[in-house]
C-alpha positions as protocol buffer text, in pm:
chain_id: "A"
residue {
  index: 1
  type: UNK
  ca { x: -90 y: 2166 z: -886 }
}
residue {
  index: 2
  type: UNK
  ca { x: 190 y: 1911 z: -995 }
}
residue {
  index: 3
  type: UNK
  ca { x: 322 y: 1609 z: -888 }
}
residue {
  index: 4
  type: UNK
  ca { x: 605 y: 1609 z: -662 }
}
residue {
  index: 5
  type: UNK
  ca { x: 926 y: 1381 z: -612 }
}
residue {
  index: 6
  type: UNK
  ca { x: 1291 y: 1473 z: -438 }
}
residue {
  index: 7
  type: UNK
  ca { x: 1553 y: 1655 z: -650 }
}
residue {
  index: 8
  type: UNK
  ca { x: 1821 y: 1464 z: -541 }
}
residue {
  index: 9
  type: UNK
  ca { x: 1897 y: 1103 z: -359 }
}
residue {
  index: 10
  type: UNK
  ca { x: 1977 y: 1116 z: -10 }
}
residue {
  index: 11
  type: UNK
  ca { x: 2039 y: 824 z: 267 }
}
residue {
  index: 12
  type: UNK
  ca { x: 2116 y: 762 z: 646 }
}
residue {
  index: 13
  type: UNK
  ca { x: 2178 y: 487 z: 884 }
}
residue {
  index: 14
  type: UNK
  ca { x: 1942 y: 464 z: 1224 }
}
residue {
  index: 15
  type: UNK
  ca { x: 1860 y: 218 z: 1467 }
}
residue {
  index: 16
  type: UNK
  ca { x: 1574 y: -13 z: 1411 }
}
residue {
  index: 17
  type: UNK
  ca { x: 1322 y: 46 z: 1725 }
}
residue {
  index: 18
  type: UNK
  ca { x: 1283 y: -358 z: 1775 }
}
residue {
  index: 19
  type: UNK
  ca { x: 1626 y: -554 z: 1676 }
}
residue {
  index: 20
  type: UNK
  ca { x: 1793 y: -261 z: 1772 }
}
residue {
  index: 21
  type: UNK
  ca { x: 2048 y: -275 z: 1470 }
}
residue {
  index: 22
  type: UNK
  ca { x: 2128 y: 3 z: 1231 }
}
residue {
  index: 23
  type: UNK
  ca { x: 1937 y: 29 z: 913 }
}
residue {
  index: 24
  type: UNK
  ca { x: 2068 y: 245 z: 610 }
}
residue {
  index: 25
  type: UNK
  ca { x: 1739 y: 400 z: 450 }
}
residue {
  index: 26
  type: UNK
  ca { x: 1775 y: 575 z: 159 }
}
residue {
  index: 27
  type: UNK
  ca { x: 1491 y: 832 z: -80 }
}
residue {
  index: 28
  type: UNK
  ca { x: 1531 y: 815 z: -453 }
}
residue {
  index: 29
  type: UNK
  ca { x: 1333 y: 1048 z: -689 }
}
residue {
  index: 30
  type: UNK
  ca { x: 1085 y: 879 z: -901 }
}
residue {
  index: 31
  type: UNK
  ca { x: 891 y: 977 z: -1213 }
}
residue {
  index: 32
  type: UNK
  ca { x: 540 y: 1133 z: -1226 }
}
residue {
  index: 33
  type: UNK
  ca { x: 235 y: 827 z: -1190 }
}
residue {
  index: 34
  type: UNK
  ca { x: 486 y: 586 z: -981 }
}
residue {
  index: 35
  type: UNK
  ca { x: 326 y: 659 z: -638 }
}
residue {
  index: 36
  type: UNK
  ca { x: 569 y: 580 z: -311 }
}
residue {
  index: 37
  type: UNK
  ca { x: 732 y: 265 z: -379 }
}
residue {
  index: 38
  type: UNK
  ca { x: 928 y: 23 z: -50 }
}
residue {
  index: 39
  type: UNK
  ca { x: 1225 y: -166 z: -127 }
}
residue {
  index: 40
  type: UNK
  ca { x: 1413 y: -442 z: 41 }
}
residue {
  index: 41
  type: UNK
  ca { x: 1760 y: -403 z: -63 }
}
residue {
  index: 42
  type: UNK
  ca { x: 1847 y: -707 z: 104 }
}
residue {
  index: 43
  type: UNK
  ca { x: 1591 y: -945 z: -21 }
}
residue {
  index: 44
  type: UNK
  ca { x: 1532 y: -742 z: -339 }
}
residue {
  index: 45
  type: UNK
  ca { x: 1149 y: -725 z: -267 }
}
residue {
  index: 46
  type: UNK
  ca { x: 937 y: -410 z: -389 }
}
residue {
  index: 47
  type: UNK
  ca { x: 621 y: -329 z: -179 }
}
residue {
  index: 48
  type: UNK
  ca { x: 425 y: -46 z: -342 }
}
residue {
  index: 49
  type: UNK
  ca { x: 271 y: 192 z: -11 }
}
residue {
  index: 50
  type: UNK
  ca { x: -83 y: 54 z: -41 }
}
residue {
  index: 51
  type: UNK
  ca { x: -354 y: -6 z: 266 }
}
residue {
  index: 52
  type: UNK
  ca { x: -363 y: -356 z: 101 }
}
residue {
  index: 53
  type: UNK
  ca { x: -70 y: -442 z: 188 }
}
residue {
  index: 54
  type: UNK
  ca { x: -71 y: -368 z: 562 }
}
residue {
  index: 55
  type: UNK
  ca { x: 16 y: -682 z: 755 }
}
residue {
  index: 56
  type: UNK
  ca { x: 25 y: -590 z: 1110 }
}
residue {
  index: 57
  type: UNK
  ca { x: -73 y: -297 z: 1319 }
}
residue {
  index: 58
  type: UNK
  ca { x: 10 y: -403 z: 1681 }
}
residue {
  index: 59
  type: UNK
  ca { x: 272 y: -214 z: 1754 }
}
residue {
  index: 60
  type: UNK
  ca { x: 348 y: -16 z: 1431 }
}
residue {
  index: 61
  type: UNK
  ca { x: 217 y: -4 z: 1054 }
}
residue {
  index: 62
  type: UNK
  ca { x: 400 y: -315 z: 928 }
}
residue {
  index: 63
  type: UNK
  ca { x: 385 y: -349 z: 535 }
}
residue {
  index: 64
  type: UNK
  ca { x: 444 y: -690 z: 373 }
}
residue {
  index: 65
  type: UNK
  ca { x: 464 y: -865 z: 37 }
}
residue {
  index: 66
  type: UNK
  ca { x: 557 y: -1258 z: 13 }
}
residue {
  index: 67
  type: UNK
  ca { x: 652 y: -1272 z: 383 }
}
residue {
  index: 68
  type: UNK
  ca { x: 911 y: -960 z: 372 }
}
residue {
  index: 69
  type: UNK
  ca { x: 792 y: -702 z: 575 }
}
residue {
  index: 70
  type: UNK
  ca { x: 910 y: -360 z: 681 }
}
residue {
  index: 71
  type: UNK
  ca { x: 804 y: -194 z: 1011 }
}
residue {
  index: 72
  type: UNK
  ca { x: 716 y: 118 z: 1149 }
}
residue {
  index: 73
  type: UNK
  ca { x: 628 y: 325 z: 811 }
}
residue {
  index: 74
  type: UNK
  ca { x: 441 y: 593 z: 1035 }
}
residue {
  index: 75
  type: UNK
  ca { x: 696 y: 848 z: 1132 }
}
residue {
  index: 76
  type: UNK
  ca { x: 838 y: 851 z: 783 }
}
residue {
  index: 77
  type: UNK
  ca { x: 522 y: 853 z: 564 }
}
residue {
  index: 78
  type: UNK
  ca { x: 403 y: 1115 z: 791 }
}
residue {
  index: 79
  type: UNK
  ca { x: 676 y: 1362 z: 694 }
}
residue {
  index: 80
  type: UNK
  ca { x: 626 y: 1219 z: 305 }
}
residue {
  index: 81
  type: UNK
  ca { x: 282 y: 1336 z: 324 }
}
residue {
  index: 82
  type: UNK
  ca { x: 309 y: 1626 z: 490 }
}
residue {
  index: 83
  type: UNK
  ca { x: 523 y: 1747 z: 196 }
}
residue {
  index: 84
  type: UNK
  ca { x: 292 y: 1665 z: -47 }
}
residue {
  index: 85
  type: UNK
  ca { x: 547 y: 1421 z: -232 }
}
residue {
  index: 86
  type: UNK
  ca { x: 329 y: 1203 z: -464 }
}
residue {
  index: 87
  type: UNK
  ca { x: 635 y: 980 z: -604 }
}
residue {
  index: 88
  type: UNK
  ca { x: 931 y: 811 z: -370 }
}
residue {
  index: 89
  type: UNK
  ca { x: 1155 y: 493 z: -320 }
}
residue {
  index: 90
  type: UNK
  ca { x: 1258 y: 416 z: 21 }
}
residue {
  index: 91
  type: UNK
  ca { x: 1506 y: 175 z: -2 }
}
residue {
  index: 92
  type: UNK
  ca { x: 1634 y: -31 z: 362 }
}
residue {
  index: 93
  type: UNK
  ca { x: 1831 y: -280 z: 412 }
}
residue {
  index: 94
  type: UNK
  ca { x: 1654 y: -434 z: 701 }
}
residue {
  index: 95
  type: UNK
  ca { x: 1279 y: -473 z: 829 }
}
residue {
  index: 96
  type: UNK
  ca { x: 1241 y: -140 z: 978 }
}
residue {
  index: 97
  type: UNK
  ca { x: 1279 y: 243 z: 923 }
}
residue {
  index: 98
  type: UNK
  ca { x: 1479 y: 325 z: 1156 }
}
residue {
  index: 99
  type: UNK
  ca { x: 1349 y: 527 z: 1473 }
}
residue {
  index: 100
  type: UNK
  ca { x: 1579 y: 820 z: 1454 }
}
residue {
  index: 101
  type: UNK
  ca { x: 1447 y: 1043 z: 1766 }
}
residue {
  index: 102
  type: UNK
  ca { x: 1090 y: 810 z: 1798 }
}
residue {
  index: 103
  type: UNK
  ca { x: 937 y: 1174 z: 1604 }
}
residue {
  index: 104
  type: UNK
  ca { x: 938 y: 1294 z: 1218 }
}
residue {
  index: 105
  type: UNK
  ca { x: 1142 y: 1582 z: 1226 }
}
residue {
  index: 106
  type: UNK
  ca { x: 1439 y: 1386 z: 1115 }
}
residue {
  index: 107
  type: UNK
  ca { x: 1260 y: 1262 z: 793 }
}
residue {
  index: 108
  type: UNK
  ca { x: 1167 y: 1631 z: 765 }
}
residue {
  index: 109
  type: UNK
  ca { x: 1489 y: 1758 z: 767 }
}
residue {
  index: 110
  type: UNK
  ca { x: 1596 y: 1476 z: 482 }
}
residue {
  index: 111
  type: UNK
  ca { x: 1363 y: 1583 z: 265 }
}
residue {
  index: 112
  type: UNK
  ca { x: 1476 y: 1946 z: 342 }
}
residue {
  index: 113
  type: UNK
  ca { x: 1805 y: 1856 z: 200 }
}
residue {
  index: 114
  type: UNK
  ca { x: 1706 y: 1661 z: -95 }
}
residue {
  index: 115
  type: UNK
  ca { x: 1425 y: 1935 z: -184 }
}
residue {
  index: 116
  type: UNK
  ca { x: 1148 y: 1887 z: -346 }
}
residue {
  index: 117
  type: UNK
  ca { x: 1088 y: 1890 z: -721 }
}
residue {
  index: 118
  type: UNK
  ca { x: 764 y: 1939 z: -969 }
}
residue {
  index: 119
  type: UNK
  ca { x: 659 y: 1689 z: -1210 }
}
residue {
  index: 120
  type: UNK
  ca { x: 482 y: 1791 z: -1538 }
}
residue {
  index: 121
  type: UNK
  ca { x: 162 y: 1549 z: -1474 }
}
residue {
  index: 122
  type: UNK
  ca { x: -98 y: 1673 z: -1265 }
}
residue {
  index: 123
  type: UNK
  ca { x: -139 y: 1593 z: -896 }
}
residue {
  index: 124
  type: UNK
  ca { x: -416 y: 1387 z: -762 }
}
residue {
  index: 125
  type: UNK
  ca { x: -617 y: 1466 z: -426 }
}
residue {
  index: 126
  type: UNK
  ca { x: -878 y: 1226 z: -263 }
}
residue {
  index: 127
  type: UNK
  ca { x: -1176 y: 1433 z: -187 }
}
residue {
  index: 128
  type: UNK
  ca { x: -1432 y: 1279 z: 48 }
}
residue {
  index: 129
  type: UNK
  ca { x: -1758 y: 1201 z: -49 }
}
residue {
  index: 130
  type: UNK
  ca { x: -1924 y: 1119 z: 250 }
}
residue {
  index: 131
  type: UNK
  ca { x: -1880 y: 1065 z: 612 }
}
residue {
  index: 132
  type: UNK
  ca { x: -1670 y: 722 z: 696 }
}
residue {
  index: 133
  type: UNK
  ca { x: -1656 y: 578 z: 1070 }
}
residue {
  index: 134
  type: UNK
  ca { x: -1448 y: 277 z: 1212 }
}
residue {
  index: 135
  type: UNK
  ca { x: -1517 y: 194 z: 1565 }
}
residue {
  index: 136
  type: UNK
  ca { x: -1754 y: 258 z: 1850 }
}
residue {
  index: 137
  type: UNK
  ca { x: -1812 y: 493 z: 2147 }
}
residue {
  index: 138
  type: UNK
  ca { x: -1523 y: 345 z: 2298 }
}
residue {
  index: 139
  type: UNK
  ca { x: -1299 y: 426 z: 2027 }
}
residue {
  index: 140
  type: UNK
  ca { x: -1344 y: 526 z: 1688 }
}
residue {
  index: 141
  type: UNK
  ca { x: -1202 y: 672 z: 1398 }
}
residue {
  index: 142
  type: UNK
  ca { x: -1358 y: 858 z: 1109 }
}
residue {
  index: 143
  type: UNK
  ca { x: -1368 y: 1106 z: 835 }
}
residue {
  index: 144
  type: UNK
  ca { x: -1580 y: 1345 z: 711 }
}
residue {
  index: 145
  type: UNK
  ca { x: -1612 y: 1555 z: 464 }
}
residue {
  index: 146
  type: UNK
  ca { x: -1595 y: 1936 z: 460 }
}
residue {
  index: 147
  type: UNK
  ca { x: -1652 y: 2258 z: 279 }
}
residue {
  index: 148
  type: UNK
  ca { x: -1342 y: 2416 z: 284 }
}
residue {
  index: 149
  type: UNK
  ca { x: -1058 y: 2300 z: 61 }
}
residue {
  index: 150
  type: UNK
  ca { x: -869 y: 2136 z: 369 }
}
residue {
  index: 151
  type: UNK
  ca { x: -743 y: 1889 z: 606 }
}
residue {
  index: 152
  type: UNK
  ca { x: -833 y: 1949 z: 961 }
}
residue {
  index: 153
  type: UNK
  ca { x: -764 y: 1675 z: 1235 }
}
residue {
  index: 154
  type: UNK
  ca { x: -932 y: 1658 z: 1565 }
}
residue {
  index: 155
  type: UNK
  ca { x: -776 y: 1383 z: 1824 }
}
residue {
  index: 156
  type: UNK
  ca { x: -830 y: 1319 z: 2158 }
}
residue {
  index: 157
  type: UNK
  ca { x: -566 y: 1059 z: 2408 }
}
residue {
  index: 158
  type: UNK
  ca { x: -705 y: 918 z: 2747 }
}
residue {
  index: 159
  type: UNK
  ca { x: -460 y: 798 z: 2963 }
}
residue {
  index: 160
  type: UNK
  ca { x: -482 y: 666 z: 3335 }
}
residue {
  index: 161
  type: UNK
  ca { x: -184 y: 846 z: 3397 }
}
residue {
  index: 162
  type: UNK
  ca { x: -131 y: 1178 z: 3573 }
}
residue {
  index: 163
  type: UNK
  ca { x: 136 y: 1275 z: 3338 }
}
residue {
  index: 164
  type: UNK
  ca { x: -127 y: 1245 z: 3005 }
}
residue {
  index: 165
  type: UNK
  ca { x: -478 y: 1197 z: 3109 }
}
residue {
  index: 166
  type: UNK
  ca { x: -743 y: 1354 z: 2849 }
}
residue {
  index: 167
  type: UNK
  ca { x: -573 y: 1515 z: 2556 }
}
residue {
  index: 168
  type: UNK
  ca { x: -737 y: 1703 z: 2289 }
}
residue {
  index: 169
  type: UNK
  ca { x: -558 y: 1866 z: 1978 }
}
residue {
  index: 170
  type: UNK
  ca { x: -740 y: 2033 z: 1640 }
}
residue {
  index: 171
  type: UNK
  ca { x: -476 y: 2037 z: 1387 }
}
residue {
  index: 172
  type: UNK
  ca { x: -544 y: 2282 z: 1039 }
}
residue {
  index: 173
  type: UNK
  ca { x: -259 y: 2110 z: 822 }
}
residue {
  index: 174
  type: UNK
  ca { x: 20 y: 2289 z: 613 }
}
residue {
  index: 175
  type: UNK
  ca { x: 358 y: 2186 z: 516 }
}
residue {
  index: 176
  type: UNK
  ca { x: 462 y: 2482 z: 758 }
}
residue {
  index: 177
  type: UNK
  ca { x: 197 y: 2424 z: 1066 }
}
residue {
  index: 178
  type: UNK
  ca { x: 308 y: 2045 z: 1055 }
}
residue {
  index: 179
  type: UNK
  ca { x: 658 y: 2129 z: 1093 }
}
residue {
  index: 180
  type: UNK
  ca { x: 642 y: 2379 z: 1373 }
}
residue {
  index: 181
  type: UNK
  ca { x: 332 y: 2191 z: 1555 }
}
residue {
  index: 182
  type: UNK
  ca { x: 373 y: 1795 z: 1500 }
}
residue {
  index: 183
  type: UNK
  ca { x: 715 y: 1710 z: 1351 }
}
residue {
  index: 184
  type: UNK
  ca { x: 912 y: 1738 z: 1676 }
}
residue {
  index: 185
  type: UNK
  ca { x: 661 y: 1513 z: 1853 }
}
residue {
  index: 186
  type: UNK
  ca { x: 825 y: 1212 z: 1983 }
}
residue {
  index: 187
  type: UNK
  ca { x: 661 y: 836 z: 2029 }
}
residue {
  index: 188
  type: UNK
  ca { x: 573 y: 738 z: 2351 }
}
residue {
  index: 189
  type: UNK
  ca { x: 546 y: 422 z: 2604 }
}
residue {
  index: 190
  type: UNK
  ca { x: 543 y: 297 z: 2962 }
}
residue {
  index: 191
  type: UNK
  ca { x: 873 y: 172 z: 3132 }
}
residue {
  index: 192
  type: UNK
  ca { x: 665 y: -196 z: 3194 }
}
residue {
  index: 193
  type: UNK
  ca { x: 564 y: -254 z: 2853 }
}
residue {
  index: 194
  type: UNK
  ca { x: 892 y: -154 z: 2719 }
}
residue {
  index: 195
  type: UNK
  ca { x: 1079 y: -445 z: 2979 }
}
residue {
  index: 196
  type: UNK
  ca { x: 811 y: -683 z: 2874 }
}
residue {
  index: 197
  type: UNK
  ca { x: 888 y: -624 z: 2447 }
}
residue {
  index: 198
  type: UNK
  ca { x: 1223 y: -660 z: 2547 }
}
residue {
  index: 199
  type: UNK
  ca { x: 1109 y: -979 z: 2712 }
}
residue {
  index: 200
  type: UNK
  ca { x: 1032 y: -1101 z: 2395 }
}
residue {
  index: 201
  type: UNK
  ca { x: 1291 y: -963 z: 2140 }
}
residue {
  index: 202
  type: UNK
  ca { x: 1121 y: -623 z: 2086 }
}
residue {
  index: 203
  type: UNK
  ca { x: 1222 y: -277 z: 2178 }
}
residue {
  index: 204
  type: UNK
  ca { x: 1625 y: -364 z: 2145 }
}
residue {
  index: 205
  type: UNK
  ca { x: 1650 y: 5 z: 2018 }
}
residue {
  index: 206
  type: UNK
  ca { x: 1432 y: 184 z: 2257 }
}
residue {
  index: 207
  type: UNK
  ca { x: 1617 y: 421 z: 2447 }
}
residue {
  index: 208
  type: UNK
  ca { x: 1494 y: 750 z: 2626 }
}
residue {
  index: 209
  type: UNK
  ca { x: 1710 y: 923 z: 2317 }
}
residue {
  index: 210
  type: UNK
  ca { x: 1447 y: 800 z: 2099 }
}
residue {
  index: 211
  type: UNK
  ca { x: 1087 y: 778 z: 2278 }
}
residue {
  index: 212
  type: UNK
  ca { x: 907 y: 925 z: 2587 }
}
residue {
  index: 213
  type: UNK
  ca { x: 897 y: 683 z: 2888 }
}
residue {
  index: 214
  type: UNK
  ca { x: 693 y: 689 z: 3157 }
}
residue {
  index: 215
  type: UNK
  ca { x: 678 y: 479 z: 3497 }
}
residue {
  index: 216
  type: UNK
  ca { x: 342 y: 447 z: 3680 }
}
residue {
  index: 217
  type: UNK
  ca { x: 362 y: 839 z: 3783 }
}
residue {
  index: 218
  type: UNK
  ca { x: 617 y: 1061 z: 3601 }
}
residue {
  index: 219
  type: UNK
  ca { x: 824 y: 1077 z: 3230 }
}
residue {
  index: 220
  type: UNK
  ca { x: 1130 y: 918 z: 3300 }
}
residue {
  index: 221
  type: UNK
  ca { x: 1278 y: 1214 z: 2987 }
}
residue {
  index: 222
  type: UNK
  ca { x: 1434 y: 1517 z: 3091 }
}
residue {
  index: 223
  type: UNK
  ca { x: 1189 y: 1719 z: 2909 }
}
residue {
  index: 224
  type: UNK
  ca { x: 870 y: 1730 z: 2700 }
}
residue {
  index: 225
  type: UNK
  ca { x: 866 y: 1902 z: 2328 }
}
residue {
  index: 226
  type: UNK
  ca { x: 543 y: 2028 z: 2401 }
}
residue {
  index: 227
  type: UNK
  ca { x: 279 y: 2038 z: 2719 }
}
residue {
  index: 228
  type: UNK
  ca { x: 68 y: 1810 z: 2490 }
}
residue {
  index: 229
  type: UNK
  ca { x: 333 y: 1626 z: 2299 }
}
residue {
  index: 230
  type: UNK
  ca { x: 130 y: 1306 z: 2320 }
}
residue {
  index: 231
  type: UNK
  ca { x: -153 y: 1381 z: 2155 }
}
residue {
  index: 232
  type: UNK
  ca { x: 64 y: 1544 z: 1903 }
}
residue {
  index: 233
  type: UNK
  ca { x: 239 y: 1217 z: 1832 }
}
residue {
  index: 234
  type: UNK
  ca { x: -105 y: 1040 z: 1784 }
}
residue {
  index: 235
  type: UNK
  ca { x: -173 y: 1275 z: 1493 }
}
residue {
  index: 236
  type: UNK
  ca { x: 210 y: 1241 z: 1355 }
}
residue {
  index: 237
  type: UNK
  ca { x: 60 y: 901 z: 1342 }
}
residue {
  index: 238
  type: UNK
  ca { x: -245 y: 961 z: 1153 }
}
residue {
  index: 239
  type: UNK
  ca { x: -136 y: 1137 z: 897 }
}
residue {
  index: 240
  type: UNK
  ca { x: 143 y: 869 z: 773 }
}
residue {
  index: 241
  type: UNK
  ca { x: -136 y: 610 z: 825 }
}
residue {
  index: 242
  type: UNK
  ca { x: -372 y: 824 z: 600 }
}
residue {
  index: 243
  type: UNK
  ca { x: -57 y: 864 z: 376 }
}
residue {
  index: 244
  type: UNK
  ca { x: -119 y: 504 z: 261 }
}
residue {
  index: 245
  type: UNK
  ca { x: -408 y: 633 z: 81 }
}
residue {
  index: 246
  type: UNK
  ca { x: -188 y: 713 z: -207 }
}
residue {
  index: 247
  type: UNK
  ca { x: -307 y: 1075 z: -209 }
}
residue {
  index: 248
  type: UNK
  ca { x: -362 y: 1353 z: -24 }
}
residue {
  index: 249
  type: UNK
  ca { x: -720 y: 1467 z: 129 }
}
residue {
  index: 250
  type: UNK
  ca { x: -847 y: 1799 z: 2 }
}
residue {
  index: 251
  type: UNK
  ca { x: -1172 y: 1831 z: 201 }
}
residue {
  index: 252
  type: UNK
  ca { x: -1176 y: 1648 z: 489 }
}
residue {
  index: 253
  type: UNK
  ca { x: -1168 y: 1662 z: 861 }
}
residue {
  index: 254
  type: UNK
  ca { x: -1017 y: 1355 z: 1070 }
}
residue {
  index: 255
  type: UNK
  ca { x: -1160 y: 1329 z: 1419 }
}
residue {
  index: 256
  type: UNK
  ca { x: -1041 y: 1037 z: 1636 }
}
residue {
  index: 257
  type: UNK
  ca { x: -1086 y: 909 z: 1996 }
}
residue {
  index: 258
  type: UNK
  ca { x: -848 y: 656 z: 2150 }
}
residue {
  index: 259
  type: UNK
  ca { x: -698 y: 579 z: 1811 }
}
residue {
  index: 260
  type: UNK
  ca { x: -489 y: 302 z: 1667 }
}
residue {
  index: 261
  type: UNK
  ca { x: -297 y: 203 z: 1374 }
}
residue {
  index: 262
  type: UNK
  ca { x: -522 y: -102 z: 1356 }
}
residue {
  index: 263
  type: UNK
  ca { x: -835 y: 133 z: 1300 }
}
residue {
  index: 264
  type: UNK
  ca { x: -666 y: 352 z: 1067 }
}
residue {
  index: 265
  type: UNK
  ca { x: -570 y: 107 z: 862 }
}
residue {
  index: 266
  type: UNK
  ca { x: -943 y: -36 z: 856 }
}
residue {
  index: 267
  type: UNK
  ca { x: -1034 y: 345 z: 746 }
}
residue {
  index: 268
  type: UNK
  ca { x: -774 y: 377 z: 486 }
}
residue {
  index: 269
  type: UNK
  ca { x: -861 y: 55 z: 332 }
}
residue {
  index: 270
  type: UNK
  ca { x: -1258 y: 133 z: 413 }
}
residue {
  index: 271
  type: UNK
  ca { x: -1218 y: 472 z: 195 }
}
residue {
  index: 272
  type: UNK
  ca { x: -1098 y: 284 z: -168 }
}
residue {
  index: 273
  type: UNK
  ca { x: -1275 y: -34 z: -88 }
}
residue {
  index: 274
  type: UNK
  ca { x: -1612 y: 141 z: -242 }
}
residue {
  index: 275
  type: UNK
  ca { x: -1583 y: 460 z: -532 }
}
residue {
  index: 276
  type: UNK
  ca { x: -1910 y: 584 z: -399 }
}
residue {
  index: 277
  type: UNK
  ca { x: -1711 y: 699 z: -85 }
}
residue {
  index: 278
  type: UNK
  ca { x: -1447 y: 942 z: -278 }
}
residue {
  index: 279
  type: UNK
  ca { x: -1342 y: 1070 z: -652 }
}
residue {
  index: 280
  type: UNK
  ca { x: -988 y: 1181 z: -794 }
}
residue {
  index: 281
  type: UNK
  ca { x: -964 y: 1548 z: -836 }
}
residue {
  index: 282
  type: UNK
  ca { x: -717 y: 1782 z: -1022 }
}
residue {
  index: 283
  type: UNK
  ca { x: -677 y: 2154 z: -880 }
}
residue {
  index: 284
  type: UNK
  ca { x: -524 y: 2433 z: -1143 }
}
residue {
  index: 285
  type: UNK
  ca { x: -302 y: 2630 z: -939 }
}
residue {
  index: 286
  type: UNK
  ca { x: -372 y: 3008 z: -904 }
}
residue {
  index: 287
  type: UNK
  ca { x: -302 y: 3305 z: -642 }
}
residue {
  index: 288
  type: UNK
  ca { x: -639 y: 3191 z: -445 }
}
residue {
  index: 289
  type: UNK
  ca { x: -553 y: 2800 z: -494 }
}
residue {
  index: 290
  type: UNK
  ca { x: -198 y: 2868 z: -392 }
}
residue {
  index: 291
  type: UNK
  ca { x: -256 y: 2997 z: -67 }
}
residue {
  index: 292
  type: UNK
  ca { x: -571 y: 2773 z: 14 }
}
residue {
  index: 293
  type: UNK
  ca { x: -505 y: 2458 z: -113 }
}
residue {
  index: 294
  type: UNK
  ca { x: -256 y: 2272 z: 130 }
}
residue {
  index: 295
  type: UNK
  ca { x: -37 y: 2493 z: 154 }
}
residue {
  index: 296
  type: UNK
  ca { x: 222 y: 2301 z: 69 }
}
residue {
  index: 297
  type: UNK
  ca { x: 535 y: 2567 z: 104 }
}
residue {
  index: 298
  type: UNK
  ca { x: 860 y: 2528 z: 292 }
}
């Protein structure tokens, strides 16, 4: 399989979730070996996508380099990953992506329109050597490895609320399952955490246009995407958190329990911390590859 990038340039202009102002991001196609690459436009700061460079996971994955940060990476890496796209600039012009509907499917449906183009070099895939856990029996996250040439995740949400309670998905990835199953998913939060942000300068963007909001007993939304939209959020999540891995998994299966940014980024960084815990593999492409490998078709 090859490398992938975007045929063509393509940009928008959103609202940032917390300052509420509009961002213009923009995708440019890079060259094979350049990995996904964040730019500041208006401080003219690169920040390569890199677990290393997390900086803060309390509300969002936050990336940083030198002080300049950009927030809430999540929604877009997850659609960046979930095409398989190895090499990207995302260029803003502020400190955040912007939130578009609080899901992925608009970041889908950019990439849609820029298509996507092979590179001559050989792609990459991160396949798991052995079994990685961050956490406890409170909450955890970890990976392990399987058999099968896949990517299976396995997340479970526990809310006191009668609205969520216990949520389980098991999620076989594809380019096509994500789009039909996870993209639409929207972000979600409770109407007393959003008036306390907002309390402190955060959530100037949140509307009920762009998340799910609940008060103490129903959504405050017209509507859910799906019966189990939340959990499917949570593993929108994961995968753009995993995306900072820099490639994508071939043979591994995700499970999570009360999950957070904060502990994926601990896994993410956990994974290439040690050499012993993964290897770099190249698949040749073939009818049986084709169909098995990540099907990553559109």
């Amino acid at each position: 399989m090859k490398q992938r990038t975007i045929k063509k340039t393509i940009e928008v202009v959103g609202i940032g979730l917390h300052k509420g102002v509009p961002v213009k991001l923009k995708l440019e196609p890079m060259e094979a070996n350049t990995g996904i690459i964040f730019y500041r436009s208006d401080k003219g700061i690169s920040i390569p996508l890199n677990p290393k460079n997390i900086v803060d996971t309390k509300l969002a994955t936050v990336i940083g380099k030198n002080n300049i940060t950009i927030s809430t990476i999540e929604h877009l890496m997850s659609a960046v990953y979930a095409f398989g796209i190895d090499n990207l600039r995302i260029i803003v012009d502020n400190n955040e992506i912007p939130i578009m509907d609080g899901s992925a499917i608009s970041f889908v449906m950019m990439l849609q329109e820029a298509g996507i183009k092979e590179l001559s070099a050989n792609k990459k895939f991160l396949k798991l050597k052995k079994e990685i856990i961050i956490g406890d029996n409170s909450k955890f996250v970890k990976l392990i490895p399987v058999k099968e040439n896949n990517f299976i995740l396995d997340y479970t949400i526990e809310f006191n609320h009668p609205i969520i309670g216990k949520q389980q998905k098991i999620f076989n990835f594809s380019t096509k399952n994500y789009i039909k199953e996870i993209a639409k998913a929207r972000t979600f939060g409770f109407l007393k955490e959003v008036q306390y942000l907002r309390s402190i300068g955060l959530a100037q963007g949140g509307t009920l246009n762009n998340a799910i909001v609940l008060d103490d007993k129903k959504i405050l939304n017209d509507f859910l995407r799906y019966p189990d939209e939340f959990v499917r959020h949570k593993i929108l999540d994961a995968i753009g958190d995993l995306s900072l891995i820099g490639y994508n998994l071939i043979n591994a299966k995700y499970i999570a329990y009360k999950g957070s940014h904060h502990l994926n980024a601990l896994l993410t960084n956990a994974i290439l911390a040690d050499t012993n815990n993964h290897e770099l593999i190249e698949i040749q492409e073939n009818k049986q590859t084709k169909e098995k490998v990540f099907a990553y078709s559109f």
